[in-house]
C-alpha positions in Angstrom: 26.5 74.6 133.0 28.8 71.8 131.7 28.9 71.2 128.0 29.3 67.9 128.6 26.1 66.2 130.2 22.6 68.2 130.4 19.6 66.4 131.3 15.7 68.0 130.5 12.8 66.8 133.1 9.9 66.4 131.3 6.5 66.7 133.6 8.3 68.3 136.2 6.0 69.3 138.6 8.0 72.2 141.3 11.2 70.2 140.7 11.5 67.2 142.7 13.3 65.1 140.1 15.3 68.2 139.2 16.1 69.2 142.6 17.4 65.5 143.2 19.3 65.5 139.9 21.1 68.5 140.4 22.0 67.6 143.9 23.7 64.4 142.2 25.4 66.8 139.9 23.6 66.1 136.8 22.9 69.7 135.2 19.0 70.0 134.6 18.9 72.6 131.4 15.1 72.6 131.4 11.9 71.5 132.9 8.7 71.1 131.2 5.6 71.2 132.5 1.7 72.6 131.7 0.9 73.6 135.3 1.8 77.4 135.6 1.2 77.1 139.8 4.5 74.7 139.5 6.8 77.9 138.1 7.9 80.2 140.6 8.6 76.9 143.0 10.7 75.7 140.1 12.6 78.1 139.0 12.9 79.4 142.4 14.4 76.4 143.5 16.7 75.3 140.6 19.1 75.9 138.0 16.8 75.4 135.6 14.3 76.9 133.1 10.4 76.2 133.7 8.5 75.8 130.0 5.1 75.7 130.3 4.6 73.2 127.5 2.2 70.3 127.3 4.3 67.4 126.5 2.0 65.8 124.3 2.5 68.8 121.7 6.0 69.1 122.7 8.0 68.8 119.3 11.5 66.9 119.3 13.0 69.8 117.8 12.1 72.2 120.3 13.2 69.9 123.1 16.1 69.2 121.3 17.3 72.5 121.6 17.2 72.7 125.0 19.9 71.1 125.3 23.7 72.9 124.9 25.5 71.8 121.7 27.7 68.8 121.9 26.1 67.9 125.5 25.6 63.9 126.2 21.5 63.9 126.4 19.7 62.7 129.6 15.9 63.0 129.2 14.3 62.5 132.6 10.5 62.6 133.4 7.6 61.0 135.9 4.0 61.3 133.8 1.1 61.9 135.6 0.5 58.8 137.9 -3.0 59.1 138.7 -4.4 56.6 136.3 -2.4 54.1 136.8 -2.3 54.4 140.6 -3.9 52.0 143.4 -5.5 54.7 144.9 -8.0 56.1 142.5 -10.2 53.4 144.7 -11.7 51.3 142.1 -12.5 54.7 139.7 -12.4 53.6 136.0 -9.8 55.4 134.6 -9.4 53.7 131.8 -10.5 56.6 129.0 -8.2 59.1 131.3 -5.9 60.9 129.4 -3.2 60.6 130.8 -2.1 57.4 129.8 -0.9 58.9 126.2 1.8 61.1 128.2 3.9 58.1 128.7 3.2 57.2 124.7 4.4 60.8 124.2 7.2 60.2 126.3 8.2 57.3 124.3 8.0 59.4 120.8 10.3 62.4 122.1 12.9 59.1 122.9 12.8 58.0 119.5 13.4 61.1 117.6 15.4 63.2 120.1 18.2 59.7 121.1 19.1 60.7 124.5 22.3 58.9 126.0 20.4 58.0 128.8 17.0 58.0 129.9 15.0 57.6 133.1 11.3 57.2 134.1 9.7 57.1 137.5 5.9 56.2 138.2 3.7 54.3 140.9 4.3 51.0 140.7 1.3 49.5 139.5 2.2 51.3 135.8 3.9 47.6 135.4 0.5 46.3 134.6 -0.3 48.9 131.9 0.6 48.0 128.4 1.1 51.6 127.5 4.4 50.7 130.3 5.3 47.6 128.0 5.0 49.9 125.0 7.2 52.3 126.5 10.1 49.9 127.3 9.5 48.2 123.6 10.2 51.6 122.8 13.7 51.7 124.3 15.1 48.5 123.2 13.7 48.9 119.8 16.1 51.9 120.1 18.9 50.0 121.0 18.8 51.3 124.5 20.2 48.8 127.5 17.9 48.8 130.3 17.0 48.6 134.2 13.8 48.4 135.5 12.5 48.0 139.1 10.2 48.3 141.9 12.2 50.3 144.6 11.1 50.5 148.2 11.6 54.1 149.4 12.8 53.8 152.3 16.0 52.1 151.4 16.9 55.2 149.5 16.7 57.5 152.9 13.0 59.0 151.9 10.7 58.6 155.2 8.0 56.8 153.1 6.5 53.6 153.5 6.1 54.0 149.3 7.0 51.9 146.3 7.9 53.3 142.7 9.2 51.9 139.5 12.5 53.2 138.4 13.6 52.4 134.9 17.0 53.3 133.6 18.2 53.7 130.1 21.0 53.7 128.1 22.9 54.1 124.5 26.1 53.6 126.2 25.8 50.3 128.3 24.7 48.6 130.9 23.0 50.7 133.3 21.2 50.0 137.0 20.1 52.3 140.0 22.9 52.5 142.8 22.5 50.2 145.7 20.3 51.1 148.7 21.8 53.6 150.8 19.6 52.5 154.1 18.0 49.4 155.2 15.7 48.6 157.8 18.1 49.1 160.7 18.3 52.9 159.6 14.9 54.3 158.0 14.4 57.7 158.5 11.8 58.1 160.8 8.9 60.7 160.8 10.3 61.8 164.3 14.4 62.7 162.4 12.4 64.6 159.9 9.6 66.7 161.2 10.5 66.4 165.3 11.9 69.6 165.6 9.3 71.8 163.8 7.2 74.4 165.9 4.1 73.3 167.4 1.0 74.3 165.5 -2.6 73.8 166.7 -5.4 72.6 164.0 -6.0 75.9 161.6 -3.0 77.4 163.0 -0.4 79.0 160.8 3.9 79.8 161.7 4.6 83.3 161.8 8.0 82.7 160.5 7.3 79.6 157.7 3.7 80.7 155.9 3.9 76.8 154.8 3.7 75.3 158.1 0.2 75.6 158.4 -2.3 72.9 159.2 -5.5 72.3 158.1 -8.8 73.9 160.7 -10.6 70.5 162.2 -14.2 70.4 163.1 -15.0 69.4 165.9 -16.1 66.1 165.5 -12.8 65.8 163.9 -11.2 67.1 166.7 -12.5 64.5 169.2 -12.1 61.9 166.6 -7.8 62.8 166.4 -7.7 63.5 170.2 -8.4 59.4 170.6 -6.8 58.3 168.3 -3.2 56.5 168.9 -0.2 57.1 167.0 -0.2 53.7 164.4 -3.7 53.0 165.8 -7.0 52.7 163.5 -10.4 54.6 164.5 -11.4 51.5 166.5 -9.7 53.6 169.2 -12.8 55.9 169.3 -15.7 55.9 171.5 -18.8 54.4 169.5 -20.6 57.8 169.0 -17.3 59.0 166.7 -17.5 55.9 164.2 -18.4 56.9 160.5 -21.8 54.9 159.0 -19.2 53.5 156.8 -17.2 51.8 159.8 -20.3 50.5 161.0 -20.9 48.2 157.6 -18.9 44.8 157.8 -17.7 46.3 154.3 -16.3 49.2 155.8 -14.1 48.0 158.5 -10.9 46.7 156.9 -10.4 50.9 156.4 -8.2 51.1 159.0 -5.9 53.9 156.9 -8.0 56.5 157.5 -8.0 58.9 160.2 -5.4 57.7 161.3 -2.0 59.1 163.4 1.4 58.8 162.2 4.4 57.0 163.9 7.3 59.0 165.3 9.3 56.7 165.3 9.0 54.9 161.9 8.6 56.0 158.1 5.2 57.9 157.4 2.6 56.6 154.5 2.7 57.6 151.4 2.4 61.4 150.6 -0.8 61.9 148.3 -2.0 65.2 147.3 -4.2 64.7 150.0 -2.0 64.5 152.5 -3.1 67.9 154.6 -6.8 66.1 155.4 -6.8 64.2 158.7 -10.0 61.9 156.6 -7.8 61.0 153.7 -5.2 58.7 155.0 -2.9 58.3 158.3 -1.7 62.0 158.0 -2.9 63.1 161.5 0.3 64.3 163.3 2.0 61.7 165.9 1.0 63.9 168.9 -0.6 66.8 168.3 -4.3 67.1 167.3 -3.9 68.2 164.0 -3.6 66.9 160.5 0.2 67.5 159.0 1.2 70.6 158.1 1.7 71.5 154.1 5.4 71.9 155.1 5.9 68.8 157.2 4.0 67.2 154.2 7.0 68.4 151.6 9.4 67.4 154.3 8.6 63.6 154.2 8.9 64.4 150.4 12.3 65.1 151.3 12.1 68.9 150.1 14.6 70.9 152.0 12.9 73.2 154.7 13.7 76.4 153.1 12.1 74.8 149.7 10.1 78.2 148.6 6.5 76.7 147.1 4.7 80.2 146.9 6.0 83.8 146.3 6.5 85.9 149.3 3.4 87.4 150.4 0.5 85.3 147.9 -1.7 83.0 149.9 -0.7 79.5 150.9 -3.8 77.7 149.4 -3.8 73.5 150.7 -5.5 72.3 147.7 -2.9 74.2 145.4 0.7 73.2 147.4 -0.9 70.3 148.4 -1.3 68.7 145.1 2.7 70.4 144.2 3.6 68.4 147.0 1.8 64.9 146.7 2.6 64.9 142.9 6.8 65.6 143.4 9.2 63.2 143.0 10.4 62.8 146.5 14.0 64.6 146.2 16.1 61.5 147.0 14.8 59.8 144.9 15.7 61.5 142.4 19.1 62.4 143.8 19.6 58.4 143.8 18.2 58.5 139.9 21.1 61.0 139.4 23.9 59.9 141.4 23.4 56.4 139.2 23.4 58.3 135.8 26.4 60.0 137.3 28.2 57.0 137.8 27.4 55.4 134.8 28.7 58.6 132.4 31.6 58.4 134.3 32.6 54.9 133.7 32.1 55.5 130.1 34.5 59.2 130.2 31.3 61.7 130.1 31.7 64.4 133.1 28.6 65.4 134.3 
């Protein structure tokens, strides 16, 4: 590792961020996270320790020594998203949690003074003041800053998905690098997962134990067998309609049950993502829901991106929720290819 830049990923999941970070060049020294299921996929994966630390208990002197001596400080980190997202559905969430990881995100910045800082989230966090807080934080610290709502998709990730980007720093001005892609070039669901193996529904690859797809019933089974890649389930014969699609307040659902596009960005990856029901995850052309690995694909994990030790049991509900929670990895890579930049107009090698 270079002396001279390390950065520490706080909430960091099986290493999206990470990944995308060290694919930019930014050394990652550690990632912190309280899920033990995210380890082996982490450390597997990356140059990078995995401690198992909740971050609200983290103290700064214990993070502060993650870092080599001398090294310019980059603290990186997405806190759980779910309470601020749009699609907890009208749930009440707010008692979660949650919302103090962000505050305890904000306290490691003031007594640890990383050069540069960087924070990702869904972006309806803008509406939270705990997110105002946060960013009082910084420029109470003397920190310059950038903050937007990025568009995936002009960053090469196969998502129709938005998420705020903010960008710190003690040195100077600071801002995310232009959009590598515009509309002209998304990727496209077909460039990404085309050329995968056919699976049926509960089938599982011989040769890739995460391309497995999730056992339909079969009501489900006629249901995804009508319906039309982009289309809604008023494709179905009336006998397949759900009591909810039969209320007038039930028939703007039109995301559910629904097929992907080949030829245009998928929808946003939840943790769901494996469950035809839960969204348009249903594959463009096959009758199946996606597979766990297709899923981490559109999350712009590399193919050979290990999730589970050889040999212990794919679970859906366990990679799924590794998956839906990650950074996607060019994301992050854009994240660090900007902090790259930036440390190298002010004479720090990364």
């Amino acid at each position: 590792m270079s002396p001279d830049v390390a950065a520490v990923d706080l909430f960091c999941g099986v290493g999206g961020l990470t990944h995308g970070l060290e694919r930019a060049g930014i050394p990652v020294a550690a990632g912190i996270e309280i899920n033990l299921d995210c380890e082996y996929a982490y450390e597997e994966n990356n140059d990078a320790e995995f401690v198992d630390e909740d971050v609200s208990e983290l103290e700064a002197s214990d993070l502060s020594e993650l870092y080599p001596d001398g090294a310019t400080k980059v603290l990186a980190g997405c806190a759980p998203c779910q309470p601020f997202s749009n699609l907890n559905n009208g749930t009440d969430t707010s008692v979660r949690d949650d919302y103090g990881l962000l505050e305890s995100f904000g306290a490691l910045v003031e007594d640890v003074q990383p050069e540069v800082v960087t924070m990702e989230n869904v972006a309806e966090v803008r509406n939270e003041s705990v997110y105002s807080d946060f960013v009082n934080t910084l420029f109470r610290e003397g920190y310059q800053i950038w903050f937007d709502k990025v568009s995936c998709p002009d960053y090469g990730i196969p998502q129709r998905r938005h998420r705020v980007v903010l960008l710190a720093s003690k040195l100077g001005d600071i801002s995310l690098i232009d959009p590598t892609h515009d509309p002209s070039d998304y990727p496209t669901v077909r460039e990404v997962i085309g050329d995968l193996p056919p699976l049926e529904a509960g089938e599982e690859h011989a040769e890739d134990h995460l391309h497995k797809s999730r056992t339909l019933v079969e009501r489900n089974l006629k249901r995804i067998r009508q319906s039309l890649p982009g289309g809604t389930w008023r494709d179905w014969d009336q006998e397949l309609l759900l009591d909810c699609h039969r209320k007038e307040s039930g028939r703007s659902f039109d995301s559910v049950y629904g097929r992907m596009e080949w030829d245009a960005p998928a929808p946003t990856m939840t943790t769901q993502f494996y469950n035809y029901g839960s969204g348009r995850f249903g594959h463009p052309e096959e009758d199946r829901a996606i597979s766990l690995r297709e899923g981490a694909m559109l999350q712009t994990f590399p193919e050979d991106y290990a999730f589970v030790e050889e040999g212990e049991e794919v679970e859906f509900k366990k990679v799924g929720r590794m998956v839906g929670n990650a950074v996607p990895v060019r994301l992050g890579e854009a994240i660090g290819r900007s902090i790259a930049d930036h440390l190298e107009v002010h004479d720090v090698a990364a």
